[in-house]
C-alpha atoms as one frame of an Amber mdcrd trajectory, in Angstrom:
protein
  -5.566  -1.476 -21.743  -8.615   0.146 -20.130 -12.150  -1.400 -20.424 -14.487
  -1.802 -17.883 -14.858  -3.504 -14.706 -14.834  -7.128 -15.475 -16.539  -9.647
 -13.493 -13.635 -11.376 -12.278 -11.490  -8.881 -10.924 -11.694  -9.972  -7.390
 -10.496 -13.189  -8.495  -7.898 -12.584 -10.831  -6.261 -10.484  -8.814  -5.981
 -12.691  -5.581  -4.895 -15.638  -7.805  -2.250 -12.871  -9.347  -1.156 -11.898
  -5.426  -1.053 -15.068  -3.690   1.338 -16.891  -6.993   3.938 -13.641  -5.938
   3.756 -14.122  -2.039   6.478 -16.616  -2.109   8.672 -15.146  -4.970   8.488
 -12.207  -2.657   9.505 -13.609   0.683  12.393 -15.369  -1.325  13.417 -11.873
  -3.259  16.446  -9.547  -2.121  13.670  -6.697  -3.040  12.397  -7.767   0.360
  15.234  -9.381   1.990  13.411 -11.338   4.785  16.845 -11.859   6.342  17.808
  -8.537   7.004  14.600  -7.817   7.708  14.471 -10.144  10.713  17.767  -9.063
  11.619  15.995  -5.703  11.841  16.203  -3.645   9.146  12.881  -1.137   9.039
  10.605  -1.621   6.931   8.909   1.724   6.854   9.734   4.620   4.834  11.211
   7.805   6.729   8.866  10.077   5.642   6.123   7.499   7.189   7.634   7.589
  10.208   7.932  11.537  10.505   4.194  11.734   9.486   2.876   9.425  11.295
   4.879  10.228  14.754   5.360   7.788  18.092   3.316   5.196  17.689   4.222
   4.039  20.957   0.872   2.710  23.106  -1.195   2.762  20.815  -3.240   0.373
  18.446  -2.754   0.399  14.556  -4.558  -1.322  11.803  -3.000  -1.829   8.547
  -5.222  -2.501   5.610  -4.345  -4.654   2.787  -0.484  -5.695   4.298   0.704
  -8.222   1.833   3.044  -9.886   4.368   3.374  -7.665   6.917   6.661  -6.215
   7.099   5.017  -2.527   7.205   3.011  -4.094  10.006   5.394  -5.671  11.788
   8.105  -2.505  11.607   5.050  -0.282  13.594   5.164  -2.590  15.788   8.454
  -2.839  16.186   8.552   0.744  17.125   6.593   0.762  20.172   2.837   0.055
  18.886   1.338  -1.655  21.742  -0.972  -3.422  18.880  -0.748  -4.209  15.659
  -3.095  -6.009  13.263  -2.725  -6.628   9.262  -5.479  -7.565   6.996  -5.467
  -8.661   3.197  -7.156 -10.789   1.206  -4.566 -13.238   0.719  -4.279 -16.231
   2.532  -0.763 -17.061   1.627   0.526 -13.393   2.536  -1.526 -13.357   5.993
   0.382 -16.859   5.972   3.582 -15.577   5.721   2.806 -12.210   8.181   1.896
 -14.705  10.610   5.467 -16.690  10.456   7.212 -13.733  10.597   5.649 -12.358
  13.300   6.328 -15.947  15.504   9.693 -15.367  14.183  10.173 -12.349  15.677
   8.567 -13.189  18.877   5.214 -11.634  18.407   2.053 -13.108  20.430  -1.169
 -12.653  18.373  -2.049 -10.498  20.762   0.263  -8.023  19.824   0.827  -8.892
  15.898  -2.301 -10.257  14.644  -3.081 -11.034  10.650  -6.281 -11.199   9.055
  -7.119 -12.610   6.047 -10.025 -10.796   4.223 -11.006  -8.269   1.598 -10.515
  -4.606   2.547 -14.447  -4.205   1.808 -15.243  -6.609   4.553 -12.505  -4.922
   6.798 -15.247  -3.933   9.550 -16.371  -7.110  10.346 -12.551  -9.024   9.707
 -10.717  -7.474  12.314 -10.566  -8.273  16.117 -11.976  -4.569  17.527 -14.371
  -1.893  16.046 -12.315   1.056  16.005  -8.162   1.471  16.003  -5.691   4.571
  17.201  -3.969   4.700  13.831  -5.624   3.396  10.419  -2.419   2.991   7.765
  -2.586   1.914   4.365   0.953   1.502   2.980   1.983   2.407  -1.058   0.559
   0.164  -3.816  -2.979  -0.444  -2.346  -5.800   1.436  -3.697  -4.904   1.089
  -7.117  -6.515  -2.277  -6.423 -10.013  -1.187  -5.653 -12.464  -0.292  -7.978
 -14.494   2.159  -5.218 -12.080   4.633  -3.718 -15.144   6.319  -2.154 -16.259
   2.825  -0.246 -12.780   2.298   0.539 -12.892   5.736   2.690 -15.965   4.595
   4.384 -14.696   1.180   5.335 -11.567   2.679   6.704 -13.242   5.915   8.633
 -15.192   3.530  10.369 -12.250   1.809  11.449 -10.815   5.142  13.317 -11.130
   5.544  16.825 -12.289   8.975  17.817  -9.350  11.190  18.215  -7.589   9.074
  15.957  -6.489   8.835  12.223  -5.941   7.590   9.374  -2.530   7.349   7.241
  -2.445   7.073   3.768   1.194   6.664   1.662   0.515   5.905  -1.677   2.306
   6.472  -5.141   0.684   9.296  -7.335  -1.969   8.708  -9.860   0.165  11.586
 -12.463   2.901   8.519 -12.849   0.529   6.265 -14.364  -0.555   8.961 -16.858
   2.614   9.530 -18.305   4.837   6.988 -21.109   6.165   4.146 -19.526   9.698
   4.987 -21.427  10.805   7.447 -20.469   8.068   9.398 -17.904   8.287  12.867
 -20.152   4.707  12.879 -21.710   0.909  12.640 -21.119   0.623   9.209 -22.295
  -2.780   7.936 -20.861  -6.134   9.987 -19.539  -5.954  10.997 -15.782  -9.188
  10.954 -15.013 -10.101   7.603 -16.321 -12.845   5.569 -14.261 -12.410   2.391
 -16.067 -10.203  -0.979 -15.543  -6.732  -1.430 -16.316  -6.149  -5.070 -17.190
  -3.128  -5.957 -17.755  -1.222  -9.358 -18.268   2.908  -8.599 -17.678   4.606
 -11.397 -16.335   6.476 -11.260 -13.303   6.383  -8.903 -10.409   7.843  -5.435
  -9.224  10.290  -7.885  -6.667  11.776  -9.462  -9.770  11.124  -8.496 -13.039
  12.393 -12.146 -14.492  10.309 -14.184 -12.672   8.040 -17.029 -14.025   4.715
 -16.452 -13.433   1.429 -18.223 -14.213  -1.210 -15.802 -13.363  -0.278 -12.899
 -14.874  -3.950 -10.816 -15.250  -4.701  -7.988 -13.125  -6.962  -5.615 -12.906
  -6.477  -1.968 -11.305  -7.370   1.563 -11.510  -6.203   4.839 -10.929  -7.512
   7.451  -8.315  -6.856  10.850  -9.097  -6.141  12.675  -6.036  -8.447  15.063
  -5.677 -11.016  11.489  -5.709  -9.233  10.338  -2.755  -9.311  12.886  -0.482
 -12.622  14.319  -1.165 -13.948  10.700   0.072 -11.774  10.640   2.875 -13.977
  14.164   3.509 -16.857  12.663   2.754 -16.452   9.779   5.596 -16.101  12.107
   8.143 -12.591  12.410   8.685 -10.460  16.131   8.453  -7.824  16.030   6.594
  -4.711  17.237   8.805  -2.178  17.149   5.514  -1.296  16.489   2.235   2.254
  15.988   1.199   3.398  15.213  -2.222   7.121  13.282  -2.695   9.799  13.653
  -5.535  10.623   9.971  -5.463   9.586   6.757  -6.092  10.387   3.544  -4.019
  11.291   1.770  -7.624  12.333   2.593 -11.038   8.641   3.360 -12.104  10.827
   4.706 -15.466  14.202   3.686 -17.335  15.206   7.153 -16.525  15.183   7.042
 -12.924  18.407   7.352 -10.808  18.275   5.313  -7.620  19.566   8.226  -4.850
  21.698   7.262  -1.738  18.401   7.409   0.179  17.052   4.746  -1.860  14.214
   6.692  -3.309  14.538   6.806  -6.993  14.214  10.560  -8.803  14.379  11.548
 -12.283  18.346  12.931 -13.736  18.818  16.665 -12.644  18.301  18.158 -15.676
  14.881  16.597 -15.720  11.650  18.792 -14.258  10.538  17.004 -10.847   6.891
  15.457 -10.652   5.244  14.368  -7.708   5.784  11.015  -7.609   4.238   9.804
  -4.439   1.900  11.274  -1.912   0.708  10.873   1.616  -2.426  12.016   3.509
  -3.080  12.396   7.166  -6.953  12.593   8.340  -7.818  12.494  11.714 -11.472
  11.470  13.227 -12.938  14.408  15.947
């Protein structure tokens, strides 16, 4: 339901994240194994944008348990550092990372909120500034969210933004075919569902969360706004889970709506890059 910002978002929301850290790390949605076996992590069309990391320094803003993080790394990042604001996620990053033979020095977690990003992290400025799917619906201030993170770019650098679409959480959540909820809405969504997106069944204890949706044309205006020029914007067909019944899971593992269906954008990703 929307209704406005309530005062214990902050806190209801970390209490929400850090119950799901370990149902995550035990879930085949992540599959820790395979992922320390070495499967990536990262989306293809992330690793297209983006381009050879190799050398240079990345900061990735609100990680979860760092599996994005670590997977940059893992392709030739000479640094890599993950923040987010909870403590049993950075945790977890951090185990993972000894795991897979990672000094600090070269995989280093932070645990913090995004708004206090500038004075969490080890440097002042980074090469690459990423922010994986699933992130800003989580902030209330897109617009101080642009400023933290410009800050945060190193000049000639940039900043990477994947992130689902704000049209999927206007439309029904049956079958994704009409206008269900208002686009441009500025106030909370509180929810309290049970469970997580890693497994639906799950039992859960703190269930309330509060989020909100940025339509895009928010998003990268502030990106403008901090001083950053955007280089791209690329929307995607596909979503990385069945956002909808309908959805047919594609040998890519992206899912899509049936062929007969209209396409929608269904995620999108943004490329700005500091002079």
């Amino acid at each position: 339901m929307y209704a406005p910002t309530p005062d214990d978002w902050q806190a209801a929301n970390r209490a929400r994240w850090d119950e799901r850290v370990a149902i995550h790390a035990a879930s085949d949605y992540y599959d820790l194994d395979a992922f320390l076996a070495g499967k990536d992590a990262l989306r293809a069309f992330e690793r297209a944008e983006v381009g050879d990391v190799t050398g240079r320094t990345l900061l990735h803003l609100q990680c979860h348990i760092g599996l994005d993080t670590l997977s940059w790394a893992r392709h030739g990042a000479a640094q890599v550092v993950g923040l987010d604001f909870s403590e049993p996620a950075v945790e977890t990053a951090r185990g993972l990372a000894r795991s897979l033979g990672m000094p600090p020095e070269r995989a280093a977690f932070v645990a913090s909120d995004v708004y206090d990003a500038a004075q969490a992290v080890p440097d002042s400025a980074y090469d690459i500034v990423y922010t994986g799917v699933g992130a800003l619906n989580w902030l209330p201030d897109v617009h101080r969210w642009a400023e933290i993170a410009a800050s945060l770019v190193a000049p000639g650098g940039f900043l990477y933004l994947a992130e689902f679409h704000p049209l999927t959480d206007c439309l029904d959540d049956d079958t994704g075919s009409e206008v269900a909820y208002d686009y441009f809405s500025r106030e909370a969504w509180v929810d309290e569902t049970p469970g997580t997106y890693a497994d639906f069944d799950a039992a859960t204890v703190h269930n309330r969360s509060v989020e909100w949706q940025h339509p895009l044309g928010e998003v990268v205006s502030a990106l403008a706004a901090a001083g950053l020029r955007i280089e791209f914007l690329h929307e995607h067909d596909a979503s990385l889970f069945a956002r909808y019944p309908v959805l047919v899971r594609h040998s890519d593992g992206y899912y899509r709506f049936p062929s007969d269906r209209p396409r929608i954008p269904m995620m999108y990703s943004v490329k700005a890059s500091k002079r």
